[in-house]
C-alpha positions as protocol buffer text, in pm:
chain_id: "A"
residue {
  index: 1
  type: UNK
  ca { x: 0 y: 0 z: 0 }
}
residue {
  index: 2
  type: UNK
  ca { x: 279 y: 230 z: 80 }
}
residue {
  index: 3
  type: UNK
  ca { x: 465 y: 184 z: -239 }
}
residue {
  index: 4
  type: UNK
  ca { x: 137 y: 278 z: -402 }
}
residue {
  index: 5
  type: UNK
  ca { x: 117 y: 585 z: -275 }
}
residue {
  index: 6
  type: UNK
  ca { x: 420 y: 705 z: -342 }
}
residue {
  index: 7
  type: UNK
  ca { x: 407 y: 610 z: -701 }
}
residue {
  index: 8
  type: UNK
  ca { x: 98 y: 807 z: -704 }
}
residue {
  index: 9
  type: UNK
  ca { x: 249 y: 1120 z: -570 }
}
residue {
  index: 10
  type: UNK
  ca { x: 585 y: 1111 z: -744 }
}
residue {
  index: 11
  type: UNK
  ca { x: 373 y: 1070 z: -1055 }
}
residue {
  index: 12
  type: UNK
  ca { x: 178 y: 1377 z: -957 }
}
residue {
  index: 13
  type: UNK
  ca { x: 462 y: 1562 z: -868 }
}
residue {
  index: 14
  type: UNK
  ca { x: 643 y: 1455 z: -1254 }
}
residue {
  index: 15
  type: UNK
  ca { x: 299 y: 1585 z: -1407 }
}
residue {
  index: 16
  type: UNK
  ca { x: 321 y: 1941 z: -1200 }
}
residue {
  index: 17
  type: UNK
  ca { x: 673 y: 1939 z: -1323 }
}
residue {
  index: 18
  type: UNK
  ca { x: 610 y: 1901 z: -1703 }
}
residue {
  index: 19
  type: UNK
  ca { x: 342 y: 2196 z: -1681 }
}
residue {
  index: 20
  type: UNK
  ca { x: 640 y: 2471 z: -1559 }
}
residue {
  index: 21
  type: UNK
  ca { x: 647 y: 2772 z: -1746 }
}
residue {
  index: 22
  type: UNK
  ca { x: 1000 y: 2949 z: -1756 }
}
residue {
  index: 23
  type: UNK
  ca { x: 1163 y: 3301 z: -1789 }
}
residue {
  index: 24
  type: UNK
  ca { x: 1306 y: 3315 z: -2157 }
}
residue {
  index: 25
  type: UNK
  ca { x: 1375 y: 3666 z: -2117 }
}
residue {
  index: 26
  type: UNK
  ca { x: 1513 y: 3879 z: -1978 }
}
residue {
  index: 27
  type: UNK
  ca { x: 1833 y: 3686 z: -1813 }
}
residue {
  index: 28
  type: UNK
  ca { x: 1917 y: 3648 z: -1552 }
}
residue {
  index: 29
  type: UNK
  ca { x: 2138 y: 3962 z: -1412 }
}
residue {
  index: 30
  type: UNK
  ca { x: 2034 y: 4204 z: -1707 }
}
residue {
  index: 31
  type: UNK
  ca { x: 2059 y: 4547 z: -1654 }
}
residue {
  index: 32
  type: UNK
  ca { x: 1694 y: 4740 z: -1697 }
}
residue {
  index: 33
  type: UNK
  ca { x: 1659 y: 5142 z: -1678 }
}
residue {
  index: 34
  type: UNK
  ca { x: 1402 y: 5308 z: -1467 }
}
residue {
  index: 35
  type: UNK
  ca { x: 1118 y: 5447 z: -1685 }
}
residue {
  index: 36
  type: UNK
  ca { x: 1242 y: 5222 z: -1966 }
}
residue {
  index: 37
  type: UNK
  ca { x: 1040 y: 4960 z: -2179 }
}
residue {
  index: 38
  type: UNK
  ca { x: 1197 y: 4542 z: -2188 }
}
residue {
  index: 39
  type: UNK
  ca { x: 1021 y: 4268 z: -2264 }
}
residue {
  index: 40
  type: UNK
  ca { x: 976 y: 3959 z: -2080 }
}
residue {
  index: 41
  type: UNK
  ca { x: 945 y: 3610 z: -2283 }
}
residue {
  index: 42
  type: UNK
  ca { x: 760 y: 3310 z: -2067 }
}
residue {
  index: 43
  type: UNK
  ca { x: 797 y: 3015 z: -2180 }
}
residue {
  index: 44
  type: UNK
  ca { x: 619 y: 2686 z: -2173 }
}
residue {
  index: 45
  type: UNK
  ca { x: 762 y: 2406 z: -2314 }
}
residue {
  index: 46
  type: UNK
  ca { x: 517 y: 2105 z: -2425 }
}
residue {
  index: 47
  type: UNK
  ca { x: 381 y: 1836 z: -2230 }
}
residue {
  index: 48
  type: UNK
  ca { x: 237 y: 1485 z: -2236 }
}
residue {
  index: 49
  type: UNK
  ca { x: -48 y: 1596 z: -2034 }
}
residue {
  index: 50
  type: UNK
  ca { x: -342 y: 1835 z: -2118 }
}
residue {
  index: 51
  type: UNK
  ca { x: -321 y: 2164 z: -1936 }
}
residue {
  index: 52
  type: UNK
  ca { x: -499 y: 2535 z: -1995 }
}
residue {
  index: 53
  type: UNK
  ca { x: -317 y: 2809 z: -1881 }
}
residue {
  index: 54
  type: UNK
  ca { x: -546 y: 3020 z: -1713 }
}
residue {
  index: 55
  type: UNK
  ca { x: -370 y: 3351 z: -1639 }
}
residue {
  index: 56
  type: UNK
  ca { x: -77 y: 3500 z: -1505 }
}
residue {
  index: 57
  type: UNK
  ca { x: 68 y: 3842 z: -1321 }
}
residue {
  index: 58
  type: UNK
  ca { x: 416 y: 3948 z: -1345 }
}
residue {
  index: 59
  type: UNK
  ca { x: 559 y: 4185 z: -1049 }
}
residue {
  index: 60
  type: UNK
  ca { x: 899 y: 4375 z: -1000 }
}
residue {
  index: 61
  type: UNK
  ca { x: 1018 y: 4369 z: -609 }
}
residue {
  index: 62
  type: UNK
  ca { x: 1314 y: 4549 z: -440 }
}
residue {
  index: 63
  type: UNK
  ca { x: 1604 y: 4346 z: -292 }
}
residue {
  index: 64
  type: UNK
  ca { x: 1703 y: 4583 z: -70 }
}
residue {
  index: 65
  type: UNK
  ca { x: 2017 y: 4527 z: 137 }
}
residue {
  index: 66
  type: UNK
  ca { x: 1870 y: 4210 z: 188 }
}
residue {
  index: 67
  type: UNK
  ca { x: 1778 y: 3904 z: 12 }
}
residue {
  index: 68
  type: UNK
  ca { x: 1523 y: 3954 z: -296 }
}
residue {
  index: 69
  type: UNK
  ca { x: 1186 y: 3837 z: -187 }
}
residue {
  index: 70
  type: UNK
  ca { x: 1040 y: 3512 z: -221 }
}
residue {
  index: 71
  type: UNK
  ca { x: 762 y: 3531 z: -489 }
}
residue {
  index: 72
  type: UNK
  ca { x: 564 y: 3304 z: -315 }
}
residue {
  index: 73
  type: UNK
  ca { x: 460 y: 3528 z: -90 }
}
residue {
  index: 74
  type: UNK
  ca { x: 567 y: 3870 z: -264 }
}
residue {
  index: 75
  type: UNK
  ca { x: 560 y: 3960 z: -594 }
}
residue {
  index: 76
  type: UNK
  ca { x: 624 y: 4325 z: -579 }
}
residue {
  index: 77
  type: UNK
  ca { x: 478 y: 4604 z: -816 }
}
residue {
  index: 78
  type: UNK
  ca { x: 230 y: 4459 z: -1050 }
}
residue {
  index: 79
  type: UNK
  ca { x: 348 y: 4491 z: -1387 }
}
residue {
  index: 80
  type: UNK
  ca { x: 130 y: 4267 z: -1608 }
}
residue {
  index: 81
  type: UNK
  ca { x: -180 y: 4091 z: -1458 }
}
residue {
  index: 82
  type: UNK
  ca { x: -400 y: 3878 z: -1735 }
}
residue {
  index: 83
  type: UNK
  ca { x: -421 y: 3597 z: -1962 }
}
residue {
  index: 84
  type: UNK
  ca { x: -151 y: 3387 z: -2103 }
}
residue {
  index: 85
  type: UNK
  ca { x: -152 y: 3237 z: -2471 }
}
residue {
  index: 86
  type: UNK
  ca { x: 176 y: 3076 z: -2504 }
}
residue {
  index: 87
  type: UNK
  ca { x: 246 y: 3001 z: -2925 }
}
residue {
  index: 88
  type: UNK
  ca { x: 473 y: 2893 z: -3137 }
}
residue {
  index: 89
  type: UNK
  ca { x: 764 y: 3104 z: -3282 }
}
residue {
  index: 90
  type: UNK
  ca { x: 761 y: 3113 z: -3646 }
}
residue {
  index: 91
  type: UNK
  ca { x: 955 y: 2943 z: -3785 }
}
residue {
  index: 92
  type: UNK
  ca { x: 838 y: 2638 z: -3563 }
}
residue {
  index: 93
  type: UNK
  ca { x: 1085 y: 2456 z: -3337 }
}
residue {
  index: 94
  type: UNK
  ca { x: 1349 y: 2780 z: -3289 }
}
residue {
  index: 95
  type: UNK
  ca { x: 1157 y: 2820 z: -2942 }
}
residue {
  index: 96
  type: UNK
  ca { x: 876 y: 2613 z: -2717 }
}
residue {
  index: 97
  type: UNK
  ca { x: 548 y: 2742 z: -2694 }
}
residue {
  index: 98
  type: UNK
  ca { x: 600 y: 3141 z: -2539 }
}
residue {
  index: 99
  type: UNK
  ca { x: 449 y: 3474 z: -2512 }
}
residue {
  index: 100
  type: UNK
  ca { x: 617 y: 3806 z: -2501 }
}
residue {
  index: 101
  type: UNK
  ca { x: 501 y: 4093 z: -2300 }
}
residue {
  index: 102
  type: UNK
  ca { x: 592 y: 4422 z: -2329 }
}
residue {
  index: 103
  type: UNK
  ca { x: 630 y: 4607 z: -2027 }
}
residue {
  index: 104
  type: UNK
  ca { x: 805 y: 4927 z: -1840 }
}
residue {
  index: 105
  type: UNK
  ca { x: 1005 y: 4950 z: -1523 }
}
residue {
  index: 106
  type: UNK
  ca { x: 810 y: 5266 z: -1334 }
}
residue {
  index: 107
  type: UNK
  ca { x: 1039 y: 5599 z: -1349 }
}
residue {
  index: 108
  type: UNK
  ca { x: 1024 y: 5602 z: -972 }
}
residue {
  index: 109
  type: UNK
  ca { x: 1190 y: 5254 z: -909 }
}
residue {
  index: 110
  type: UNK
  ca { x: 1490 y: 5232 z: -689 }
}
residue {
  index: 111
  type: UNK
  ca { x: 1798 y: 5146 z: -837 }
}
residue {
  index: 112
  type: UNK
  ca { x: 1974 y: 4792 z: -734 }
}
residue {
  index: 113
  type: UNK
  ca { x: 1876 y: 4405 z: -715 }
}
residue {
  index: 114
  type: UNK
  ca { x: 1576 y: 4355 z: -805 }
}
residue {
  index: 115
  type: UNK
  ca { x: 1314 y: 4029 z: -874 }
}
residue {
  index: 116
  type: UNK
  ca { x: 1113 y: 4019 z: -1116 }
}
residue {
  index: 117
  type: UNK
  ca { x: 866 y: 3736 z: -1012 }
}
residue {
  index: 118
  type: UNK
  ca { x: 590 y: 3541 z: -1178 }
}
residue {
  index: 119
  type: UNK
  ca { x: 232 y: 3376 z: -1087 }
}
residue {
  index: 120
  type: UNK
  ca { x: 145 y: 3119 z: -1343 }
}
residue {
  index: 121
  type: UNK
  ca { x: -230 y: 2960 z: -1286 }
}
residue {
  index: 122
  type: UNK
  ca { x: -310 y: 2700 z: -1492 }
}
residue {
  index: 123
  type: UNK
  ca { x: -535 y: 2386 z: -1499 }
}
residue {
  index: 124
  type: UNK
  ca { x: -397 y: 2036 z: -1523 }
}
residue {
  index: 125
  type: UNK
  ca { x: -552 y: 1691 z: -1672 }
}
residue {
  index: 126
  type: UNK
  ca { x: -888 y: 1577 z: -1776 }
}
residue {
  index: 127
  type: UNK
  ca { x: -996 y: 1680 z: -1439 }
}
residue {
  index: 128
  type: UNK
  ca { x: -899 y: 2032 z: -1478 }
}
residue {
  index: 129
  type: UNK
  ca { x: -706 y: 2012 z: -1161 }
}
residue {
  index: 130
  type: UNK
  ca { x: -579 y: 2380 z: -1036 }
}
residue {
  index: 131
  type: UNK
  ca { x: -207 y: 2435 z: -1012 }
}
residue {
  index: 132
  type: UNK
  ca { x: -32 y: 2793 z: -944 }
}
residue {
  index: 133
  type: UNK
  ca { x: 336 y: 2785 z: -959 }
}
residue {
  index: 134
  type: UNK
  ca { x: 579 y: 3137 z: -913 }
}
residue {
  index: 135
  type: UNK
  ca { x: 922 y: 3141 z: -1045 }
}
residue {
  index: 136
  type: UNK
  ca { x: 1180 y: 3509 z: -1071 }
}
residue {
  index: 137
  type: UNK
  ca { x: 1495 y: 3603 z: -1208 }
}
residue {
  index: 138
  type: UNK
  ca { x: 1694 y: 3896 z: -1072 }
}
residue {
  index: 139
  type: UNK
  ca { x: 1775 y: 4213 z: -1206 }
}
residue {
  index: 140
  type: UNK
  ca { x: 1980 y: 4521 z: -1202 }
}
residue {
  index: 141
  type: UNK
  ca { x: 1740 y: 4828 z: -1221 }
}
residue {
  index: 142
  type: UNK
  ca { x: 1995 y: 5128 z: -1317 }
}
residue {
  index: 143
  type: UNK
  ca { x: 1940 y: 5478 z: -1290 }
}
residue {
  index: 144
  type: UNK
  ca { x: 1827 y: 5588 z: -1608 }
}
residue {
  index: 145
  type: UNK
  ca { x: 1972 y: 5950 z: -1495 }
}
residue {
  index: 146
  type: UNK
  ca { x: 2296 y: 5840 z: -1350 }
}
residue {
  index: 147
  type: UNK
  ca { x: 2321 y: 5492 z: -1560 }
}
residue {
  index: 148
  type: UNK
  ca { x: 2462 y: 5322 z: -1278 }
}
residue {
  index: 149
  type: UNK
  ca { x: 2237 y: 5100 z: -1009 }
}
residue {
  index: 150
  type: UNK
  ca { x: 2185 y: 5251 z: -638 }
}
residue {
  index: 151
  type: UNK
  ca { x: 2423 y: 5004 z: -427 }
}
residue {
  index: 152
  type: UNK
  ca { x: 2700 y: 4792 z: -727 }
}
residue {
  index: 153
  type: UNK
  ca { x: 2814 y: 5115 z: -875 }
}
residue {
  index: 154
  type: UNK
  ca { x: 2746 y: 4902 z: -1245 }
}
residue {
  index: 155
  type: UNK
  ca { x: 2740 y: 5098 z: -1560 }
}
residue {
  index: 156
  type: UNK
  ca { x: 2434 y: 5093 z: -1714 }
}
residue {
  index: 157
  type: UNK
  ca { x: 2407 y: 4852 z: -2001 }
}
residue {
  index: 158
  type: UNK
  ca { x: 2141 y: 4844 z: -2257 }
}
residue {
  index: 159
  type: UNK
  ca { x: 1949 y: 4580 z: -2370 }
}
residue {
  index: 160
  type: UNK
  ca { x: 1829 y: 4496 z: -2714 }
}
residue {
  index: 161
  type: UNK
  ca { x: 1540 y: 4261 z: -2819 }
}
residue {
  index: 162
  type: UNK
  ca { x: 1664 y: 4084 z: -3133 }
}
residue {
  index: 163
  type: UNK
  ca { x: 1376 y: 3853 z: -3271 }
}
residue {
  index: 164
  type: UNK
  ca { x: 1202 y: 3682 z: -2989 }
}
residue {
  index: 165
  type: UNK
  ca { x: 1531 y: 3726 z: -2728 }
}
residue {
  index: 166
  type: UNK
  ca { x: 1681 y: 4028 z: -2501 }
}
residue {
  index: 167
  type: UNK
  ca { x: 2035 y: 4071 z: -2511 }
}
């Protein structure tokens, strides 16, 4: 009986796992401008198992002189709150299934670390089970004035979106 159940929960657990969406873009570490427009690719690579993604919010939260924030419980300033509709790249097979969002850092954010966390909600398996899963990068918000972050003293460096990546 006990070997049952565990095959039933590490086969849950695999199917949770195959439904992760990803950060494409930006990197992690990239250096963003306050007041300035990126774009953030998320990513959701197929699966074996059905799944509709349901929505998804995207915040931007201070480090601090501490460590950045756990998105599971903070997600910061609320940059993008609404559906996701991951698709194909054309041509098909450069990138899984993504969606890119266009969004700007407010003028009034404080230079330094910062994390730039998402809530993915989606529904899993014939039984449309519910399943919410967070994930972040980190960033380096820059002084768009200055062009160099409140507390590393880094030189600003700009980032370009070439097709469906930042660099």
């Amino acid at each position: 009986m006990k070997l049952k159940f565990q095959l039933i929960v590490l086969t849950l657990a695999s199917v949770v796992v195959a439904q992760s969406a990803q950060i494409g873009a930006p990197q992690q570490g990239s250096s963003v401008a306050a007041g300035s427009n990126f774009t953030v690719m998320i990513e959701k690579p197929n699966s074996l198992t059905s799944s509709q993604d349901v929505a998804i919010v995207i915040g931007l939260a201070p480090c601090g002189d501490t460590a950045c924030p756990d998105t599971r419980s903070k997600l910061g300033e609320i940059l993008y709150q609404g559906t996701f509709n991951p698709q194909y790249a054309t041509p098909p097979g450069a990138l899984p299934p993504h969606q890119n969002f266009s969004l700007q850092i407010p003028a009034s954010f404080a230079p330094g670390q910062a994390t730039l966390g998402v809530a993915h909600l989606s529904l899993i398996g014939a039984v449309m089970s519910p399943s919410l899963e967070t994930f972040n990068t980190t960033l380096a918000i820059t002084n768009v004035t200055s062009g160099t972050s409140g507390t590393s003293g880094n030189t600003r460096r700009s980032m370009r979106i070439l097709g469906n990546r930042a660099y």
